[in-house]
C-alpha positions as CSV (number, residue, x, y, z in Angstrom):
1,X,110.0,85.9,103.3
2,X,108.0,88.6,104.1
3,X,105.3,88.1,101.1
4,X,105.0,84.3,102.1
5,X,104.5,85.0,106.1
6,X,102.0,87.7,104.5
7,X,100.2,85.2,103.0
8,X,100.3,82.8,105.6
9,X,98.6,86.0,107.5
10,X,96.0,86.3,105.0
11,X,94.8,82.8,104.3
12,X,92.7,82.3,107.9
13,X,90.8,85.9,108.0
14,X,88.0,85.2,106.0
15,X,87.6,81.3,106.4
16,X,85.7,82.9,109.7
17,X,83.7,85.5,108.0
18,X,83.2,85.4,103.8
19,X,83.4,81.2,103.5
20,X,81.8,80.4,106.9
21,X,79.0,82.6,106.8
22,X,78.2,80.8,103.1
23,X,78.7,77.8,104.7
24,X,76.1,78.4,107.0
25,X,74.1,79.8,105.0
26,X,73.7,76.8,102.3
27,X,73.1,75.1,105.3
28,X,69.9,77.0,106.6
29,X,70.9,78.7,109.7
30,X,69.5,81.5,111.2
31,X,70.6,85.2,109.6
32,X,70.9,86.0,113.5
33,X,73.2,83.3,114.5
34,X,74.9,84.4,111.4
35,X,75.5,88.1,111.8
36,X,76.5,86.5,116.0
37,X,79.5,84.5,114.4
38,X,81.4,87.7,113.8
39,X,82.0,87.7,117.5
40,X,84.5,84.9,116.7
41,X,86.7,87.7,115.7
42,X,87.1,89.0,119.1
43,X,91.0,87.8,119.5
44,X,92.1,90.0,116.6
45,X,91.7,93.0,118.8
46,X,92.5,91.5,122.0
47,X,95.5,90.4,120.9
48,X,97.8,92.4,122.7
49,X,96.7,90.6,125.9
50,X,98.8,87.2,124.9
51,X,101.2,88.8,123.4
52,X,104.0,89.5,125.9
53,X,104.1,85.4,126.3
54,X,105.8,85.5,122.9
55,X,108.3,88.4,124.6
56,X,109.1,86.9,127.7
57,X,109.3,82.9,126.8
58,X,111.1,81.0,124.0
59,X,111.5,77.4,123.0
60,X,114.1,74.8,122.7
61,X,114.3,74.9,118.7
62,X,114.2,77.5,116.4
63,X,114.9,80.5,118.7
64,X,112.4,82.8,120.4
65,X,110.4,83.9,116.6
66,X,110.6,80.8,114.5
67,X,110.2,78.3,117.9
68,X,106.9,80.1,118.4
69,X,105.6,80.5,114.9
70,X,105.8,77.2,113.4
71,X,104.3,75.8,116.6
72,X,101.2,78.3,116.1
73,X,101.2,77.7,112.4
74,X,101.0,74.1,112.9
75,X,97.8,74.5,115.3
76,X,96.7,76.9,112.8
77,X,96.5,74.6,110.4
78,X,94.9,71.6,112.5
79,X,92.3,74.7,113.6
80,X,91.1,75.3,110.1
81,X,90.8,71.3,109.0
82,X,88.9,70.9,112.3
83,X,86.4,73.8,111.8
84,X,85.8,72.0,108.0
85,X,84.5,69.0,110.1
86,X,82.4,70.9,112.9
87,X,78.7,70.7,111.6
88,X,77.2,73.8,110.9
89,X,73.7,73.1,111.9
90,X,75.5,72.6,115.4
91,X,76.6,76.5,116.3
92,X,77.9,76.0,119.1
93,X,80.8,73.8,117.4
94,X,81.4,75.9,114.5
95,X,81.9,79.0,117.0
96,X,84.5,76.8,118.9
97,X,86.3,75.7,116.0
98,X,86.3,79.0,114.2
99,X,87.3,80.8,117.9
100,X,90.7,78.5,118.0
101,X,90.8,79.1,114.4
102,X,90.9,83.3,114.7
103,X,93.0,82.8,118.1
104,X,95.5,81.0,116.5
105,X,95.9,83.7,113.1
106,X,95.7,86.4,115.8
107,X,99.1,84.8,117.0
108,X,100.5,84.0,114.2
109,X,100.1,87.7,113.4
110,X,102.1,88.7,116.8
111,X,104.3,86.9,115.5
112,X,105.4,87.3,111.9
113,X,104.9,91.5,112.7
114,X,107.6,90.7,115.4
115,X,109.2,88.9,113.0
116,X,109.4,91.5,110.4
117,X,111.1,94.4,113.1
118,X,113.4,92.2,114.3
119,X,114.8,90.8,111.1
120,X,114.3,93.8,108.8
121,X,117.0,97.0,109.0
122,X,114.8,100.1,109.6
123,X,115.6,101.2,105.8
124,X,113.8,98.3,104.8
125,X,110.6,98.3,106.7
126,X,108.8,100.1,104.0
127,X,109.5,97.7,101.2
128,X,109.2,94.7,103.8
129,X,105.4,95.7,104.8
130,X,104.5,96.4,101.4
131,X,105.5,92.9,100.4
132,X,104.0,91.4,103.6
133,X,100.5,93.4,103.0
134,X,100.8,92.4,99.1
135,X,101.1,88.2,100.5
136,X,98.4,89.4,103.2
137,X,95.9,90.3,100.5
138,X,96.7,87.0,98.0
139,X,95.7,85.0,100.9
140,X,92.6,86.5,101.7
141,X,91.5,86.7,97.6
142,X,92.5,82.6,97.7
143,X,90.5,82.1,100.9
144,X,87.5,83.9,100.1
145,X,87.5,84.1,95.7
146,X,88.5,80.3,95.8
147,X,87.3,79.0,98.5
148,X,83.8,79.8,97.2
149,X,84.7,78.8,94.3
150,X,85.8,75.4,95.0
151,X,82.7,74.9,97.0
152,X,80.4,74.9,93.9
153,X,82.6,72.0,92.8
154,X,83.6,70.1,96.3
155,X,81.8,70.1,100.4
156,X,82.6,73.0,102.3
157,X,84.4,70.0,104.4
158,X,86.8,69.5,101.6
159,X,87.4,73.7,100.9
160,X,88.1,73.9,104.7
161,X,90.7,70.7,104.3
162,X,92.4,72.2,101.1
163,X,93.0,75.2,102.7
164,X,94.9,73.8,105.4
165,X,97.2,72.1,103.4
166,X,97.6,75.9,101.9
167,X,99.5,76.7,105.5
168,X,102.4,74.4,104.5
169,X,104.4,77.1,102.2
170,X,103.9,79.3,105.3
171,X,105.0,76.4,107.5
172,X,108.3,75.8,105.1
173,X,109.1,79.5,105.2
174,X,109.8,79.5,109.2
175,X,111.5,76.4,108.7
176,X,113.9,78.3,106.4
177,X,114.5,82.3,107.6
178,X,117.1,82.9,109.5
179,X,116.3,83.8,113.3
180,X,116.3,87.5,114.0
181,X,119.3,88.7,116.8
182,X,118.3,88.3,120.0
183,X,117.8,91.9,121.3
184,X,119.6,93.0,124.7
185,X,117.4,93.3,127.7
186,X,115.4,90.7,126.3
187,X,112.5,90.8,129.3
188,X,113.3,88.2,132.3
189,X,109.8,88.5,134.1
190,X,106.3,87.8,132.5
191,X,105.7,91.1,134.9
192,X,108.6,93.0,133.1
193,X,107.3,92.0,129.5
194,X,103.9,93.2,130.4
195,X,104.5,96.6,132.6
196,X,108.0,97.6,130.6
197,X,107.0,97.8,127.1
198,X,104.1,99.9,128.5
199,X,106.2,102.0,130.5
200,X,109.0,102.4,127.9
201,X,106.9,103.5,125.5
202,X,105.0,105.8,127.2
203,X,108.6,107.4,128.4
204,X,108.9,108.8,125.3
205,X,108.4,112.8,123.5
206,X,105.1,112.7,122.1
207,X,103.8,109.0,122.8
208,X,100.0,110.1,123.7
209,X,100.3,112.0,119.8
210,X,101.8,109.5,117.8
211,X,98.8,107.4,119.2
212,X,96.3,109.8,118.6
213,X,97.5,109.8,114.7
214,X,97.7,105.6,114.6
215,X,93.5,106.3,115.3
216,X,93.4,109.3,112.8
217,X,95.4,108.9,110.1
218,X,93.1,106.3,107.5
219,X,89.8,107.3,109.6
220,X,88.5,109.0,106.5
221,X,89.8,106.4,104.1
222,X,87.8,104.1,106.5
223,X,84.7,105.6,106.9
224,X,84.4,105.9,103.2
225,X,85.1,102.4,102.8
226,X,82.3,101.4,104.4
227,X,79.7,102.8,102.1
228,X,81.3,102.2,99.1
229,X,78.7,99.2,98.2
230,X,75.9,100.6,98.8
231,X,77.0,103.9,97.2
232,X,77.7,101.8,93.8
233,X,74.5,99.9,94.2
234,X,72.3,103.4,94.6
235,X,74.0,105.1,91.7
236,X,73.2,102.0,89.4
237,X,76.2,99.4,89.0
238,X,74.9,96.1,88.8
239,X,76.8,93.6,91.3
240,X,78.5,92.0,88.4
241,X,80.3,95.6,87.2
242,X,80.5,96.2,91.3
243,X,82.7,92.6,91.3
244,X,84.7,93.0,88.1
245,X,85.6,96.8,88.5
246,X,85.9,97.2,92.4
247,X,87.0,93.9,93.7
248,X,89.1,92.3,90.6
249,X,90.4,95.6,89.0
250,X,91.0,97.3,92.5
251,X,92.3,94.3,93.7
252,X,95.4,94.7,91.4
253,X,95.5,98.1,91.9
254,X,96.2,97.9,95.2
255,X,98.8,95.2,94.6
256,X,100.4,97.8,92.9
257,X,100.0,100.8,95.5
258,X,101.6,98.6,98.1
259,X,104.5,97.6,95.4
260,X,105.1,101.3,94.6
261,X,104.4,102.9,98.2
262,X,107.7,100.2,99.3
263,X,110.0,101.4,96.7
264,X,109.2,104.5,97.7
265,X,109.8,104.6,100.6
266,X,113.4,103.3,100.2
267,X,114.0,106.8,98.8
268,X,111.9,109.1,100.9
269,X,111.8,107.1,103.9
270,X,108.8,106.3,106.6
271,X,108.1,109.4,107.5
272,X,108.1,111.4,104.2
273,X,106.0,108.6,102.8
274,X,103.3,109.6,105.9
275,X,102.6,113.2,104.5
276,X,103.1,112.1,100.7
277,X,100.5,109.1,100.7
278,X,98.3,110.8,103.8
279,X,97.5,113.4,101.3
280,X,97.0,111.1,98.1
281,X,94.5,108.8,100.4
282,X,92.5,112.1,101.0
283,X,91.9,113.3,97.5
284,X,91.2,109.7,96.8
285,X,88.4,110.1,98.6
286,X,87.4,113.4,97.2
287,X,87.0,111.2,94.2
288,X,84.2,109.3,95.6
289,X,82.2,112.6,95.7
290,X,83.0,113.5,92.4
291,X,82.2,110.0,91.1
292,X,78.6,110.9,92.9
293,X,78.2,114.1,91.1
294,X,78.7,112.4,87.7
295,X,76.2,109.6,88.1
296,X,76.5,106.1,86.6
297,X,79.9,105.5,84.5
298,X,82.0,103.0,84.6
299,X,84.9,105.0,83.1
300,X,84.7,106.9,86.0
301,X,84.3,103.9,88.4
302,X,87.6,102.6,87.2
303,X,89.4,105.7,87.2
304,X,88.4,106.4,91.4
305,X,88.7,102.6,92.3
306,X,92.1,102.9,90.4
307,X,93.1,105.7,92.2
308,X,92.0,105.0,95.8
309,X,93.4,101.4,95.6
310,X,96.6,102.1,94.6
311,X,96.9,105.1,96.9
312,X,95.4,103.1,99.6
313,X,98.0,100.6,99.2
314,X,101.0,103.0,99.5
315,X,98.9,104.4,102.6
316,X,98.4,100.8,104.7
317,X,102.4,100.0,103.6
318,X,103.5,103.2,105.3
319,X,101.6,103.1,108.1
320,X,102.5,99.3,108.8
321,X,106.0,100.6,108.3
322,X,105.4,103.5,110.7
323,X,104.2,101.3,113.6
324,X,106.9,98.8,113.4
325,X,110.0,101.6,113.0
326,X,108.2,102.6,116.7
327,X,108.0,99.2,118.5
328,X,111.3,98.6,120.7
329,X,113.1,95.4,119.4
330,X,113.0,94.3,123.1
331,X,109.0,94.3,123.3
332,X,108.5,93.7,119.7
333,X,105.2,91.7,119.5
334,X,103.6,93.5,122.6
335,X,104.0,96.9,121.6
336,X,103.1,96.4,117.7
337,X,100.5,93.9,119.1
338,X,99.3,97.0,120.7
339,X,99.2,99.3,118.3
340,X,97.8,97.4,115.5
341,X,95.1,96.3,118.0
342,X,94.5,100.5,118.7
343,X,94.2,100.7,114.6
344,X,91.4,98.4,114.4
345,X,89.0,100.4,117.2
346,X,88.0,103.2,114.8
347,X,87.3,101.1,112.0
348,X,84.2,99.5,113.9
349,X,83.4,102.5,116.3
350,X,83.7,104.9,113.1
351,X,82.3,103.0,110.7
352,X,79.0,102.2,112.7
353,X,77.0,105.8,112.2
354,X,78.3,105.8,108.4
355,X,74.8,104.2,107.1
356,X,72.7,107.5,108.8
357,X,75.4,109.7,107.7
358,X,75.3,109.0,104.3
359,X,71.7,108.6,104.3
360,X,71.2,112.2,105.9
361,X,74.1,114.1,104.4
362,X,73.8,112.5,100.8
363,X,76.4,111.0,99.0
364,X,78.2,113.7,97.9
365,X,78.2,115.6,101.3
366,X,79.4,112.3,102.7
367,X,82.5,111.7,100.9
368,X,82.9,115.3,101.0
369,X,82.9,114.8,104.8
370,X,85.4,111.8,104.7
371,X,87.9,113.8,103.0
372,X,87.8,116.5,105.8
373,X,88.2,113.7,108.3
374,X,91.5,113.1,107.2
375,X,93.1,116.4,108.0
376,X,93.3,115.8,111.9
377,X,95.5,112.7,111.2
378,X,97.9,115.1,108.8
379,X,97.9,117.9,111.2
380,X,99.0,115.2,113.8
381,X,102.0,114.0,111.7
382,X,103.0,117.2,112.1
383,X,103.9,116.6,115.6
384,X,106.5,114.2,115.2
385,X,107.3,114.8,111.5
386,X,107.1,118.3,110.6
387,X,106.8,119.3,107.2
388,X,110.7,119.9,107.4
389,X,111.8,117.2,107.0
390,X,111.2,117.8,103.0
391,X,114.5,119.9,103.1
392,X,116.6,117.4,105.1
393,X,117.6,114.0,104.5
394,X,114.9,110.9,104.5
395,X,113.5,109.8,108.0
């Protein structure tokens, strides 16, 4: 269940950025109207705002989750077929369509991570976000890697139409789980599924920290990421050995770390997990400054993507995992709503002076730099899951 929702997830992201901006492009729009249709991804991070609807109300079918979801999935799906008919020379229309397209994945994500708490034990969370990442990514290689693809071959009308047809497995899932158990104290007032979730969670020992290390913990893996292109591109990888090694190769990697960081956490548990992968994404990073002392090799290219990707993967699994073991099972898709809104502000706040930094520090220093980054989001863990926890049972 949770790999199919994952790639029902997956499958809108980049039909708004990767395939629409190619669209437009082949079309002959401006590079400034262009580089303005990422605005349409606004509702990702705003999320958190529509969110305690989902909380407070429920259908007449399905129960609160699945009555929800397939109703959002269902717009979803007329969303993406109506932005393949907007015309792209109009902009105004595209932005529209691609707007209700973005605001209707940004729901469905409320409500499959909702979905995932409430039907998953806590012992399970791990393994579940590692599959639901692993389905998150598939759709996102299908939308973008196919869908330009199929557009040498068909319109960018007909890729749009094909991939809303590619909702239905999604659609069939809901249709099939099993509704999660209605929690107690379900919220009775829009008021009380707004103010409470806030108010409950900010009750607890060490809420402002265990915020402060959502923001810090892949800041350095993030940062770095940002770069990477233009790093490969100024050391001498062509674009084909860039697509081959870092986006196919790495791609599988990655499938992998998410794979291994879920089974591993069945043994260690979530917090474990934290220190374990926090520490494997850091000298991961490490390697990108090595990789910039050695020069052009693409022995060495494939050993760092192998090993970032994969320990990026366990990373992302445990600290999906991490953020939903915290969300109260009565405020389920406002709290993680808010949380995995928080996540996304330092990857466009911190990512944005990465360009001058490389370019003053150099490469090497850089990385070097992004490595250091990580240790405030370790030393943070340290708040709420102290290193002893290695001698006592998993948490």
């Amino acid at each position: 269940m949770a790999l199919l929702m994952g790639f029902s997830c997956g499958l809108p992201l980049l039909l708004t950025i990767t395939v629409l901006q190619a669209w437009m492009k082949d079309a002959g729009v401006d590079l400034t109207v262009i580089g303005l249709m990422a605005l349409v991804g606004l509702p990702y991070t705003l999320k958190f705002l529509w969110a305690p609807l989902f909380d407070r109300y429920r259908l007449p079918f399905l129960g609160r989750r699945r009555g929800w979801l397939l109703c959002v999935q269902a717009a979803l799906m007329l969303a993406i077929a109506g932005l393949g008919l907007a015309d792209p020379e109009v902009p105004w229309m595209v932005a529209l369509a691609a707007l209700l397209v973005t605001f209707c994945s940004a729901s469905q994500d409320i409500l499959v991570d909702a979905y995932r708490r409430e039907d998953l034990p806590d012992a399970e969370l791990g393994l579940g976000s590692s599959l639901y990442i692993n389905g998150y990514r598939v759709g996102m290689l299908l939308a973008s890697g196919g869908g330009l693809i199929l557009a040498d071959h068909v319109s960018f009308a007909c890729v749009y139409l094909i991939m809303a047809a590619c909702m239905l497995p999604g659609m069939l899932t809901t249709l099939l789980a099993p509704e999660p158990e209605l929690a107690a104290g379900m919220p009775a007032t829009l008021r009380a599924a707004v103010i409470d979730p806030l108010i409950e969670y900010f009750s607890r020992r060490d809420a402002v920290w265990v915020l402060a290390f959502i923001l810090f913990y892949k800041l350095g893996d993030t940062m770095a990421s940002a770069m990477t292109t233009p790093f490969y591109l100024d050391i001498g990888f062509s674009k084909t050995e860039i697509g081959a090694v870092v986006k196919l190769f790495g791609f599988w990697a990655t499938i992998g770390g998410s794979l291994a960081g879920g089974v591993l956490m069945l043994r260690l548990g979530i917090n474990r997990s934290l220190w374990l992968f926090g520490v494997l994404q850091a000298l991961s990073t490490a390697g990108f400054a090595v990789l910039a002392r050695i020069g052009y090799s693409l022995a060495a290219l494939s050993a760092v993507i192998a090993f970032e990707n994969f320990s990026g993967g366990m990373g992302t699994a445990a600290y999906a995992a991490f953020m939903a073991s915290i969300t109260n099972k009565r405020f389920t898709a406002t709290q993680y709503a808010l949380l995995s809104s928080l996540m996304g502000v330092p990857r466009v706040l911190a990512s944005a002076p990465t360009g001058w930094m490389g370019k003053t520090m150099g490469w090497e220093g850089f990385f070097i730099f992004c490595t250091l980054v990580a240790l405030p989001g370790l030393l943070l863990l340290q708040k709420f899951a102290p290193l002893a926890i290695f001698r006592s049972k998993p948490v």
